[in-house]
SERO-4910 file (N, C-alpha, C, O; in steps of 0.05 Angstrom, whole numbers):
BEGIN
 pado doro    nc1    nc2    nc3   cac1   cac2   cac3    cc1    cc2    cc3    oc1    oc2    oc3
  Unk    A    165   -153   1058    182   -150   1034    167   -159   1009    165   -144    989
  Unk    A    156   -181   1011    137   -191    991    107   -176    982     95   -178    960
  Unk    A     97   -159   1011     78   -141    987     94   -113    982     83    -96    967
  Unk    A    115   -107    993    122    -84    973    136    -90    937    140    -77    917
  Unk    A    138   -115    946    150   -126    911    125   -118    897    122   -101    879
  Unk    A    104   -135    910     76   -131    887     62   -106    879     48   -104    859
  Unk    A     69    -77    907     54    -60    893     81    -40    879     78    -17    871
  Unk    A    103    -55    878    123    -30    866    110    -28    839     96    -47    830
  Unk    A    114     -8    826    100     -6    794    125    -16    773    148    -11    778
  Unk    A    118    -31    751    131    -44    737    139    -24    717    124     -9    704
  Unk    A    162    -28    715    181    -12    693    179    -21    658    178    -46    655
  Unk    A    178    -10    640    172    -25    623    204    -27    612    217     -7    610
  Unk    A    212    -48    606    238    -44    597    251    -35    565    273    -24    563
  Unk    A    236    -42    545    241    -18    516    217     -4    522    196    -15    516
  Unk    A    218     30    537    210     47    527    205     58    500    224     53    485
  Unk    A    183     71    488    176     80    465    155     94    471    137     88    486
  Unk    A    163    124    448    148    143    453    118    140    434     97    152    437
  Unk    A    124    118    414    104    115    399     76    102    405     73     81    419
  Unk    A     54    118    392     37    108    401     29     84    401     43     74    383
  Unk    A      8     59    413      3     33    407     -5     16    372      0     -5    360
  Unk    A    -22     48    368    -37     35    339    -14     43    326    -16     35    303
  Unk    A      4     54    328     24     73    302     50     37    310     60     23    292
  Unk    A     51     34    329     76     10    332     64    -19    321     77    -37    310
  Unk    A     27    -18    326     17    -44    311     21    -42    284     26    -61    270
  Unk    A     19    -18    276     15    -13    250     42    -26    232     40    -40    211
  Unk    A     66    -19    243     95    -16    239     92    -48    242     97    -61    221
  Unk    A     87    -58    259     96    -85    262     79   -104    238     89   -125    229
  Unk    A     58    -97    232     32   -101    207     49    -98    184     41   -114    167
  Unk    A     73    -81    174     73    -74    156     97    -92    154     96   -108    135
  Unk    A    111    -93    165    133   -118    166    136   -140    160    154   -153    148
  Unk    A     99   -150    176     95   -176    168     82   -176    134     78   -198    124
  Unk    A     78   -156    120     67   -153     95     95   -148     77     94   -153     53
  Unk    A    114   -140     87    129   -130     74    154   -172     72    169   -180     54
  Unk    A    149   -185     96    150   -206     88    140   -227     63    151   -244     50
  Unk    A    114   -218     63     94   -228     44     98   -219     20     98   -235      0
  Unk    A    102   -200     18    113   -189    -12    139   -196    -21    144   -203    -44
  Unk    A    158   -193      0    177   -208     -3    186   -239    -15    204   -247    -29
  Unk    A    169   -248     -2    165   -284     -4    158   -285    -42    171   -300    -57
  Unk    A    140   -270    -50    130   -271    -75    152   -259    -99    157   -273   -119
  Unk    A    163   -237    -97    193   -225   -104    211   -244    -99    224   -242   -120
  Unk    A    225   -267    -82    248   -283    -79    231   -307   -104    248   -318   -119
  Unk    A    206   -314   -109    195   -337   -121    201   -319   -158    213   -327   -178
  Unk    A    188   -299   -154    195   -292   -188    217   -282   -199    218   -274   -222
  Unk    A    242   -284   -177    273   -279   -188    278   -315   -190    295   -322   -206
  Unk    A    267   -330   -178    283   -350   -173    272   -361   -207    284   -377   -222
  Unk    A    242   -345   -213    235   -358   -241    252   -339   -256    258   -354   -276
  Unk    A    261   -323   -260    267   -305   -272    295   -312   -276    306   -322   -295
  Unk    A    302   -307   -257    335   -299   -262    350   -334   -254    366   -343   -269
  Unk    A    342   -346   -234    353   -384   -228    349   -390   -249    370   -397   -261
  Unk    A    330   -391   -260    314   -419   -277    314   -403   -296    306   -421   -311
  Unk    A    317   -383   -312    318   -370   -332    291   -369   -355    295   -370   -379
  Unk    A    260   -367   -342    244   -366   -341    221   -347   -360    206   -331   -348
  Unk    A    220   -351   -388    217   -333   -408    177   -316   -404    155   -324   -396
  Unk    A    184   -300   -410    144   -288   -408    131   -306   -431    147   -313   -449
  Unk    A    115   -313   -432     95   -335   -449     99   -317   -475     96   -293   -477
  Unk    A    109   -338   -495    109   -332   -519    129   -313   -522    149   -310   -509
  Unk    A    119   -297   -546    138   -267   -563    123   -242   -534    138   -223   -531
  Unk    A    101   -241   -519     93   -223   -498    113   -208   -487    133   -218   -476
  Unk    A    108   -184   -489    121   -165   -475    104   -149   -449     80   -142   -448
  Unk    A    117   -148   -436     93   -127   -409     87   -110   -422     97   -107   -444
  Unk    A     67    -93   -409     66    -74   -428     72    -43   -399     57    -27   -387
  Unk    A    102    -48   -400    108    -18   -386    102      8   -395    102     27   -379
  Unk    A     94     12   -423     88     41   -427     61     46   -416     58     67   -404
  Unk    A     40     30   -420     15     34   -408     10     35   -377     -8     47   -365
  Unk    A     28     21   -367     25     18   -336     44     49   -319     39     60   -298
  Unk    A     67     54   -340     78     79   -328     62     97   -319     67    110   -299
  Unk    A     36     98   -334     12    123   -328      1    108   -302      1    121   -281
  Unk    A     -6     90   -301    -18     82   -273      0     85   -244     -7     91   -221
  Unk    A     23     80   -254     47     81   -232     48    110   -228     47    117   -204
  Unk    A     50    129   -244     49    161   -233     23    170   -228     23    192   -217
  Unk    A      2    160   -232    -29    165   -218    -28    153   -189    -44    163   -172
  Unk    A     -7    128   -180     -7    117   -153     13    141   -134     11    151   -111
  Unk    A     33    144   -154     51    165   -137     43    198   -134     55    215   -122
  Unk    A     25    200   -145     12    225   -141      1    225   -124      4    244   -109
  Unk    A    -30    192   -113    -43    196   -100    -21    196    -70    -32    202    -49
  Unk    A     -8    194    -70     14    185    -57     15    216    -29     11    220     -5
  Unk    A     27    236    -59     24    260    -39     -2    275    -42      2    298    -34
  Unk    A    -24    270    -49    -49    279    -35    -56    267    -18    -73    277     -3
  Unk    A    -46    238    -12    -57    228     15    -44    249     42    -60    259     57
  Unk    A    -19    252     44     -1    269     48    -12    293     60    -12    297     85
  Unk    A    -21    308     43    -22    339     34    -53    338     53    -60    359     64
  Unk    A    -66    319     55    -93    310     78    -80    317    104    -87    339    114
  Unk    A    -59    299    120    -47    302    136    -33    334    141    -36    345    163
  Unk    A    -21    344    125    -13    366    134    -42    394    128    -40    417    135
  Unk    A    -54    388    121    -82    402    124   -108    402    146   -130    411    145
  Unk    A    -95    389    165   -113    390    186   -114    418    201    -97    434    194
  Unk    A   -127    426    216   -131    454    233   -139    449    249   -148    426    253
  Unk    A   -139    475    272   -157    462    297   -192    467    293   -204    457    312
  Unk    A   -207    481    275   -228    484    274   -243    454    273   -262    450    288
  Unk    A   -238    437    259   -246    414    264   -260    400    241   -267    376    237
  Unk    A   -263    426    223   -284    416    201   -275    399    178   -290    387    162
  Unk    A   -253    398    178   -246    371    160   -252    378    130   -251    358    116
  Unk    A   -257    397    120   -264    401     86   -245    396     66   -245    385     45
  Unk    A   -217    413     86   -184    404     70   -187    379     72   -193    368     50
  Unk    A   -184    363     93   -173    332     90   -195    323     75   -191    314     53
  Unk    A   -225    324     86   -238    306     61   -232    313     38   -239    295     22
  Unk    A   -219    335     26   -219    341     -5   -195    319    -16   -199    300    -31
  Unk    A   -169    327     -2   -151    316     -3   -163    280     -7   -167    271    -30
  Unk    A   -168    265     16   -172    241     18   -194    240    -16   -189    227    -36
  Unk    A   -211    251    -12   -233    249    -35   -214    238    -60   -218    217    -73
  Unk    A   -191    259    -66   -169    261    -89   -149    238    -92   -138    234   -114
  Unk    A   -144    221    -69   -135    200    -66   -139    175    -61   -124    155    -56
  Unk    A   -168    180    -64   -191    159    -62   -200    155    -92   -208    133    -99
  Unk    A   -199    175   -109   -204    169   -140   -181    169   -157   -185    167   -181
  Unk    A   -160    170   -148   -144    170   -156   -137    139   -145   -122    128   -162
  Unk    A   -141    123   -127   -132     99   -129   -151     79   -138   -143     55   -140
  Unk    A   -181     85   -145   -206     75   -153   -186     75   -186   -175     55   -196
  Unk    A   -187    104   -196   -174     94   -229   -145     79   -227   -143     67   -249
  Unk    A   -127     74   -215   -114     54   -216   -124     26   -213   -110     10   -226
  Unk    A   -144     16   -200   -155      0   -196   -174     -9   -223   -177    -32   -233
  Unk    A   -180      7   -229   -197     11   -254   -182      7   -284   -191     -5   -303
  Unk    A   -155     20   -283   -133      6   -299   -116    -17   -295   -108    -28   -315
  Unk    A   -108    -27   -269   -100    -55   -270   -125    -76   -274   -119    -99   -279
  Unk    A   -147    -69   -274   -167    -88   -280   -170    -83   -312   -183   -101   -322
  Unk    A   -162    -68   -325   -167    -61   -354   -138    -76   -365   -142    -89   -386
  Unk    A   -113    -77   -356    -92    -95   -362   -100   -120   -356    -91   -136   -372
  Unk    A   -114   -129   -340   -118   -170   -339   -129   -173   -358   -128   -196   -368
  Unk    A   -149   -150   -372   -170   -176   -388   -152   -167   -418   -153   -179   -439
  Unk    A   -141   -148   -414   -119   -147   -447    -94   -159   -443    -80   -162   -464
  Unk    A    -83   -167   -421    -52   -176   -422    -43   -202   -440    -19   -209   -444
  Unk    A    -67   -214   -449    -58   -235   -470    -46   -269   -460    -36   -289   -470
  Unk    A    -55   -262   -433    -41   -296   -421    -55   -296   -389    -64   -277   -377
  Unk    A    -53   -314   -383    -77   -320   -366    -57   -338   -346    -38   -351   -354
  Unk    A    -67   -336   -312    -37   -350   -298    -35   -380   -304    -17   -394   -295
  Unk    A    -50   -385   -314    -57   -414   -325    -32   -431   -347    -23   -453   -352
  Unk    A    -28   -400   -353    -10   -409   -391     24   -422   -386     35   -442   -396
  Unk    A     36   -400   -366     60   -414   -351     62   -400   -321     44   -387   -310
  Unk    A     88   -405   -309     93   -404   -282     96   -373   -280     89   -357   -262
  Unk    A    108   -371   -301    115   -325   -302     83   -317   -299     76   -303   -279
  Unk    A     68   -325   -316     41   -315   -318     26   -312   -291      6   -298   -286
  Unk    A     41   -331   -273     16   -346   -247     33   -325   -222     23   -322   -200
  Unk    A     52   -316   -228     72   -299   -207     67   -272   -207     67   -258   -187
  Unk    A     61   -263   -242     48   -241   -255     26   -239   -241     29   -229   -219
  Unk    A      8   -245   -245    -20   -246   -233    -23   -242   -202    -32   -223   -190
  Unk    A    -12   -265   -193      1   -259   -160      8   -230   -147     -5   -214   -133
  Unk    A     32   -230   -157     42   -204   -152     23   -182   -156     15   -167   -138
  Unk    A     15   -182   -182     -6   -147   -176    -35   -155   -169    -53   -138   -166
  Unk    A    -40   -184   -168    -73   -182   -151    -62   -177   -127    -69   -156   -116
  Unk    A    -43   -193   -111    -37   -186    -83    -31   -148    -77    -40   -134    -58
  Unk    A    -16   -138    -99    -21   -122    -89    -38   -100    -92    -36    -78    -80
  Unk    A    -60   -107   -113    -93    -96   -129   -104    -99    -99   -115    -79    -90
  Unk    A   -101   -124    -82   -117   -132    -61   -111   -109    -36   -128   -102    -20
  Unk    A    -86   -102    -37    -79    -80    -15    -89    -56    -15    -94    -44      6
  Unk    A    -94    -40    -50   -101    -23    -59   -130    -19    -47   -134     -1    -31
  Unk    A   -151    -37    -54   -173    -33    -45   -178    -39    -19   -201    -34    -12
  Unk    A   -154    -52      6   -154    -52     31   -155    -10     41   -167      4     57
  Unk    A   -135     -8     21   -138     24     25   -147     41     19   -140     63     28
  Unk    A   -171     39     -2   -189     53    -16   -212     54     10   -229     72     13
  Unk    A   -207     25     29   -231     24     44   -228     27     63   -242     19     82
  Unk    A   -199     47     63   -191     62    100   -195     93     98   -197    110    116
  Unk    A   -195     96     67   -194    128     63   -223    122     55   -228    140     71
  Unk    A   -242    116     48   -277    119     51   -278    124     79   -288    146     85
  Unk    A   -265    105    109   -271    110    130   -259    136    142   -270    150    159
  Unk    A   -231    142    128   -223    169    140   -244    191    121   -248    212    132
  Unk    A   -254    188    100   -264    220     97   -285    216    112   -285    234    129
  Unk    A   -312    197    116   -327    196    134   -323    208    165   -340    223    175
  Unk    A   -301    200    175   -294    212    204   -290    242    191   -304    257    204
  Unk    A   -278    256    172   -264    284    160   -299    299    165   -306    316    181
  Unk    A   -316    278    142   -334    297    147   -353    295    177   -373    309    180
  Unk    A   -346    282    191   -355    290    217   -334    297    244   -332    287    267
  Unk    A   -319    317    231   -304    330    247   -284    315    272   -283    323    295
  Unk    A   -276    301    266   -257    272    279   -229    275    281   -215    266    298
  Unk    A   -222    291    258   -196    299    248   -185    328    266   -200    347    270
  Unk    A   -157    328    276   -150    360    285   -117    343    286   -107    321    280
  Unk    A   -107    372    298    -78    360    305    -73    350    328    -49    344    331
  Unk    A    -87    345    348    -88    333    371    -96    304    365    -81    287    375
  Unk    A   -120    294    348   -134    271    345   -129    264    320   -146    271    305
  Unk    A   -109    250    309   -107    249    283    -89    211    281    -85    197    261
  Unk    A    -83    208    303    -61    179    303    -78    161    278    -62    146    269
  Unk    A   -106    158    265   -119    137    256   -113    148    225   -108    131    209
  Unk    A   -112    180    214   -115    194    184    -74    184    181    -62    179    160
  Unk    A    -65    183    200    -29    179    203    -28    150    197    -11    143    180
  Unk    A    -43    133    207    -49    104    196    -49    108    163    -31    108    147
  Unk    A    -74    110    163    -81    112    131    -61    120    117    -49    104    102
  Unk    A    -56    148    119    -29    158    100     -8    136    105      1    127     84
  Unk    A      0    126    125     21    111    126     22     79    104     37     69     87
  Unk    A     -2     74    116     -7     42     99     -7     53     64      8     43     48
  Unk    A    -23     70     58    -20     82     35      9     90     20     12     87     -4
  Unk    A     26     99     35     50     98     22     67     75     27     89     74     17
  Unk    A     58     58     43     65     28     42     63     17     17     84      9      5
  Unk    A     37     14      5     19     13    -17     33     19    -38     40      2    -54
  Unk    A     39     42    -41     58     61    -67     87     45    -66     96     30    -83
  Unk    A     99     55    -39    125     46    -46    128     12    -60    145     10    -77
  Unk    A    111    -13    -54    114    -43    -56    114    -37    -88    131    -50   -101
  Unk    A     91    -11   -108     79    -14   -123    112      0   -138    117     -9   -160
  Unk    A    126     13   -131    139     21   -146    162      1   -149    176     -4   -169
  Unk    A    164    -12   -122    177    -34   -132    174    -67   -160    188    -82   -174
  Unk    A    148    -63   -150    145    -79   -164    139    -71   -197    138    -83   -218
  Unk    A    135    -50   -191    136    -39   -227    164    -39   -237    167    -46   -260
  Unk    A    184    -33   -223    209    -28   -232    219    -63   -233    240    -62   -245
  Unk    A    214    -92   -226    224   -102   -220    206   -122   -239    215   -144   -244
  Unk    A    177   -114   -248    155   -139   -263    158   -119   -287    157   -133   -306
  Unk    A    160   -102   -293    153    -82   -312    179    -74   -333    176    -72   -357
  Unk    A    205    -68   -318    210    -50   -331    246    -66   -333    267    -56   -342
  Unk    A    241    -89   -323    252   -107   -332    260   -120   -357    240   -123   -370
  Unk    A    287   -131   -373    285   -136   -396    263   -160   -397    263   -169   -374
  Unk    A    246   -174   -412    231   -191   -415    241   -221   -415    227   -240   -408
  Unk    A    260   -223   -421    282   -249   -437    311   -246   -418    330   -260   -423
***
């Protein structure tokens, strides 16, 4: 009785059709979506508890950042438009173009939130808003270029034919974390940005 227990095959008890890296990924994003979280509960509690003013007469500057926020949501659906351009030939020229488009497109966002720190006029040093400010979009400047440096590795695999509709679970990664990426960013624009100031 005891070796038929051991070679019966073990049942797994939550079934899921999803693949391994697609469920790590999900569970990765949860724990990030904690993290971002944690930082959002700290600048309402400055904001809205403690009634917490932006340094000085400073205003954000939402009209300049609107353009960066629709350059993120664009790259958004060319990451996208990669994914649904795969074929079975294998050669990858759609998706590298695509990825290419959403790879410079999140390089100039990057390139404009670095052009807002050194003009924003207050430094995280000046008060607690300033140090949450900074926080909030380096942490998520820091995700940006986590994903700038998954789509260099997906067009690399694009241009060596890696990509089809059979083999694609790793370009489904990328797009995925990438609109991870977008969505935190739209939150947090609507929520650091477009906010009354006072």
């Amino acid at each position: 009785m005891a070796a038929a227990d051991v070679t019966a095959p073990k049942i797994q008890p939550y079934r899921t059709n999803l693949n391994v890296c697609v469920m790590g990924l999900i569970i990765f994003l949860v724990s990030e979506l904690a993290l971002f979280g944690a930082f959002f509960m700290y600048y309402a509690n400055l904001r809205l508890a403690r009634g917490v003013a932006w340094p000085g007469d400073f205003d954000i500057p939402a009209n300049n950042t609107s353009i960066n926020t629709l350059i993120l949501v664009v790259s958004s659906f060319t990451c996208e438009f990669a994914l649904l351009s795969l074929d079975k030939s294998g050669k990858g020229g759609r998706v590298f173009g695509w990825l290419f488009v959403t790879f410079a497109l999140g390089a100039v966002f990057l390139g404009l939130q670095v052009h807002e720190y050194m003009t924003v006029g207050f430094t995280p040093q000046t008060t607690s808003v300033g140090a949450i400010f900074f926080c909030l979009t380096g942490l998520h400047g820091l995700h940006v270029f986590i994903g700038l440096l998954l789509l260099g590795l997906g067009m690399v695999r694009a241009v060596r034919g890696r990509w089809s509709p059979d083999n694609h679970v790793g370009l489904l990664g990328i797009s995925v974390y990438w609109h991870f990426v977008d969505i935190v960013w739209v939150v947090l624009f609507t929520v650091v940005y477009c906010l009354p100031s006072s």
